[in-house]
C-alpha positions in Angstrom: -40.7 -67.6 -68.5 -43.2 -64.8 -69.1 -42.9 -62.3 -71.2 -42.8 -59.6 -68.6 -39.8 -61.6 -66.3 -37.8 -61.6 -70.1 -38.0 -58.0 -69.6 -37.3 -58.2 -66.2 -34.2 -60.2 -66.8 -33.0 -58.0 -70.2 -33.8 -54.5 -68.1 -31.3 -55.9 -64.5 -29.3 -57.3 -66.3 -28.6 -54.5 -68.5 -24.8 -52.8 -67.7 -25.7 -49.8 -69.3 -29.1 -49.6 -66.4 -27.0 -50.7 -63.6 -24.7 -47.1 -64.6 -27.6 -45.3 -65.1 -29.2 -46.5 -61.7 -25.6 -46.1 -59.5 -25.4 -42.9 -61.1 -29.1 -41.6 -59.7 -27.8 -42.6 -56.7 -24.4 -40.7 -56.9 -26.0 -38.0 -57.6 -29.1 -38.1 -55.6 -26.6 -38.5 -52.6 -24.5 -35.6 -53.0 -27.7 -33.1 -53.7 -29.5 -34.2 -51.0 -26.2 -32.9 -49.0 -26.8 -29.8 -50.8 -30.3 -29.2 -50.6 -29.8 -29.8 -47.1 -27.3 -27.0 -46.8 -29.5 -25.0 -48.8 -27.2 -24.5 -51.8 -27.7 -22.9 -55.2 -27.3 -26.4 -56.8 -29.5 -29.1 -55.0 -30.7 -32.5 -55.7 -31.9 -32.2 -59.0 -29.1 -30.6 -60.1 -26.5 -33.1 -59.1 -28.5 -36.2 -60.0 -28.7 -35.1 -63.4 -25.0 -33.7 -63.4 -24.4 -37.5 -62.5 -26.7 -38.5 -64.9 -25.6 -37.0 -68.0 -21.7 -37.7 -67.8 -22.3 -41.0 -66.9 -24.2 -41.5 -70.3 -21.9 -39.1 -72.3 -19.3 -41.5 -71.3 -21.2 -44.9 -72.2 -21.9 -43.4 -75.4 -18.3 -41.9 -75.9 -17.5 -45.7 -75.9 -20.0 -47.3 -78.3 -19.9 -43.8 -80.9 -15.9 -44.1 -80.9 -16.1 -47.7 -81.9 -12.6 -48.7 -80.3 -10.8 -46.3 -82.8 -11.4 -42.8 -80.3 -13.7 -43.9 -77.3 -13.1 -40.9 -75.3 -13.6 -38.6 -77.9 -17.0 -37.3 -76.3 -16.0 -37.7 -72.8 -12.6 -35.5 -73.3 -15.3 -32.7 -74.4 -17.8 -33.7 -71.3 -14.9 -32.1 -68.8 -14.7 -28.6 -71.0 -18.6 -28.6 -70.6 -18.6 -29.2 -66.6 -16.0 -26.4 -66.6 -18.8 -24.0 -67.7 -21.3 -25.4 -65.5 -19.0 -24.7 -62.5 -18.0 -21.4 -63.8 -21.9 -20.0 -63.8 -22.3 -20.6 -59.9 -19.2 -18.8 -59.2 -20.1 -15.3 -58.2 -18.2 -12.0 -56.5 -20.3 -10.4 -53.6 -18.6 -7.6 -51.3 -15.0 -8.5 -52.2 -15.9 -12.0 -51.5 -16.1 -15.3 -53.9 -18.9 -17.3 -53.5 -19.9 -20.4 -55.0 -16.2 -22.5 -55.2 -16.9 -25.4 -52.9 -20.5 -25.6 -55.3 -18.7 -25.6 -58.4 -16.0 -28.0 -57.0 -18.6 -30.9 -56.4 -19.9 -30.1 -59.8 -16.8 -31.1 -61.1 -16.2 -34.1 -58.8 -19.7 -35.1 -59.6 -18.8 -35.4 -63.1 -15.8 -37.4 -62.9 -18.3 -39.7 -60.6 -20.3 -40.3 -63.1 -17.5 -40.9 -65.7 -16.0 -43.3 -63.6 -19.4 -44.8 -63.2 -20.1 -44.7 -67.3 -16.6 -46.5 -67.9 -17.6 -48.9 -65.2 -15.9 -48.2 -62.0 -19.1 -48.1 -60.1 -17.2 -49.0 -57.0 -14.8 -46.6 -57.1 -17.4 -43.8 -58.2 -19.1 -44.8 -54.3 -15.9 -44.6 -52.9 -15.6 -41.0 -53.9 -19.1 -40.4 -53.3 -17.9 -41.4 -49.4 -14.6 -39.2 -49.6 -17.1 -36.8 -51.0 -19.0 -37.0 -47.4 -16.1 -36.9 -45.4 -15.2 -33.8 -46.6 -18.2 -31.8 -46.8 -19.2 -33.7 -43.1 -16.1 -33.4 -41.3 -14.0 -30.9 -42.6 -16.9 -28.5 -42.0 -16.3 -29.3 -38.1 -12.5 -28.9 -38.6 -13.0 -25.3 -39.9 -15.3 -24.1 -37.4 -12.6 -25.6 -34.3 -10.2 -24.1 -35.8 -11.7 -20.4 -36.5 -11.4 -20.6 -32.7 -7.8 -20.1 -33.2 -8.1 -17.5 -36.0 -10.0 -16.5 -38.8 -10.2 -14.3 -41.2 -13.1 -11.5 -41.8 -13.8 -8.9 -44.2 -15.0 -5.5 -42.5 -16.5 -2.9 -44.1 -17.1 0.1 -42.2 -18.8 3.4 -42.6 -17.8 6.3 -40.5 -16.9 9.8 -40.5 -13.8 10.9 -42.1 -11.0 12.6 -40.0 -7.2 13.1 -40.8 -6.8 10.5 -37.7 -9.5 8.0 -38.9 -7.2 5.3 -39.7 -4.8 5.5 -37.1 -8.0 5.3 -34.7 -9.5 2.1 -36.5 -6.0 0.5 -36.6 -5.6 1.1 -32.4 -9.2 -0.6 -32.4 -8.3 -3.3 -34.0 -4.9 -3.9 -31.9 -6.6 -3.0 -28.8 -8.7 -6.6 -29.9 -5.1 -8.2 -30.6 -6.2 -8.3 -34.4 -4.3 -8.0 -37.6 -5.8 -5.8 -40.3 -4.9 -5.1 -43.4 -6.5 -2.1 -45.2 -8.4 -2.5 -48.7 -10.4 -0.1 -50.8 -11.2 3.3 -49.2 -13.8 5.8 -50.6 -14.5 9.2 -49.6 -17.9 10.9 -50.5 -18.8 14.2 -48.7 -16.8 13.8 -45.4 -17.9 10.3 -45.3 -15.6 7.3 -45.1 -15.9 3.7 -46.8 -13.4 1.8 -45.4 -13.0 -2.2 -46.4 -10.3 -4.6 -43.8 -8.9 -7.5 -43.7 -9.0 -8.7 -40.4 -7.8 -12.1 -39.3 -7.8 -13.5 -35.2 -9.5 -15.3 -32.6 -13.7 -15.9 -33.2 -13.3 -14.2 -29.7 -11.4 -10.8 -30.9 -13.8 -10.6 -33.6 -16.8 -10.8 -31.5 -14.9 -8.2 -28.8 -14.1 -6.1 -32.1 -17.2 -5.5 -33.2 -19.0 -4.5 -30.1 -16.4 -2.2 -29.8 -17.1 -0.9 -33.5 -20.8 -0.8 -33.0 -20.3 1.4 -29.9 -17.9 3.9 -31.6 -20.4 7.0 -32.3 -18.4 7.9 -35.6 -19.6 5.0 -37.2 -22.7 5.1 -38.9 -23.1 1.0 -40.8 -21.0 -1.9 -40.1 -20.5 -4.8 -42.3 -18.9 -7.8 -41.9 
């Protein structure tokens, strides 16, 4: 045998590669779903997330010796937490950035799994992973049909009858709206809503708003 099939042999035959190399591809599938989606954290990002826990956890084993194996690994978990944490941002009364910092963390405890040696039940949640990003995405958008909820913010002239006009707007679309922050600056009205219904009443709502003179920007 040749010196180059030893190593060959040694390399594939290696548990700690075969973790290393499932956990590539953990990773590398669940980024490529969110590179795909366009999402603050992508391939590289994931792979590596993958990665790294799955050797924190091989060397959590060897460093604890039998006497405290998951002594490194308990700490990997606190770690992801700030990870997830950093892609979580607020933006016009709205959270972005949860589902992201989810897979983080389900990334993570892939890649534990995968570093203790559950590779086959690290895939497994790499599918369930799929499913959910896949076909629940479907699920929400059939059943927004039936009602969902949008944040409105609207800018229009203030008047003592301003809010009783805006709430016959939205009941006119057969919404339900419940009022947020409001801010007056020099007879000028910031008004933020709450407004949950049919995609359908949403649409008819703001074509309605847009055609209302007294309002001056529309955001939703």
């Amino acid at each position: 045998m040749s010196d180059f099939e030893i190593l060959f042999h040694h390399v594939f035959h290696n548990d700690d590669f075969v973790k290393i190399l499932a956990a590539t591809c953990v990773g590398a599938l669940i980024g490529l779903e969110r590179e795909y989606r366009s999402k603050s954290a992508g391939l590289r990002t994931f792979t590596l997330i993958s990665v790294g826990c799955t050797i924190f956890t091989i060397l959590s084993e060897k460093m604890g010796d039998g006497v405290s194996p998951d002594r490194i690994a308990a700490n990997v978990i606190t770690g992801i937490g700030f990870l997830g944490a950093g892609v979580i941002f607020k933006m016009d009364d709205r959270i972005k950035g949860l589902t992201t910092a989810t897979i983080i963390w389900v990334t993570a405890s892939l890649g534990m799994a995968i570093g203790d040696g559950h590779i086959l039940l690290s895939f497994l949640g790499t599918t369930v992973v799929y499913i959910v990003l896949g076909v629940f995405v479907k699920l929400e958008v059939l059943m927004g049909k039936f009602g969902r909820t949008h944040n409105y913010r609207i800018v229009c002239e203030y008047s003592p009858d301003v809010f009783k006009r805006l709430e016959t707007i939205f009941g006119q679309c057969d919404l339900v709206a419940k009022r947020g922050k409001q801010t007056i600056n020099k007879n000028v009205l910031v008004s933020n809503w709450s407004v949950r219904g049919r995609s359908n009443k949403h649409d008819k709502l703001v074509k309605k708003l847009l055609a209302d003179a007294s309002v001056k920007e529309l955001e939703f």
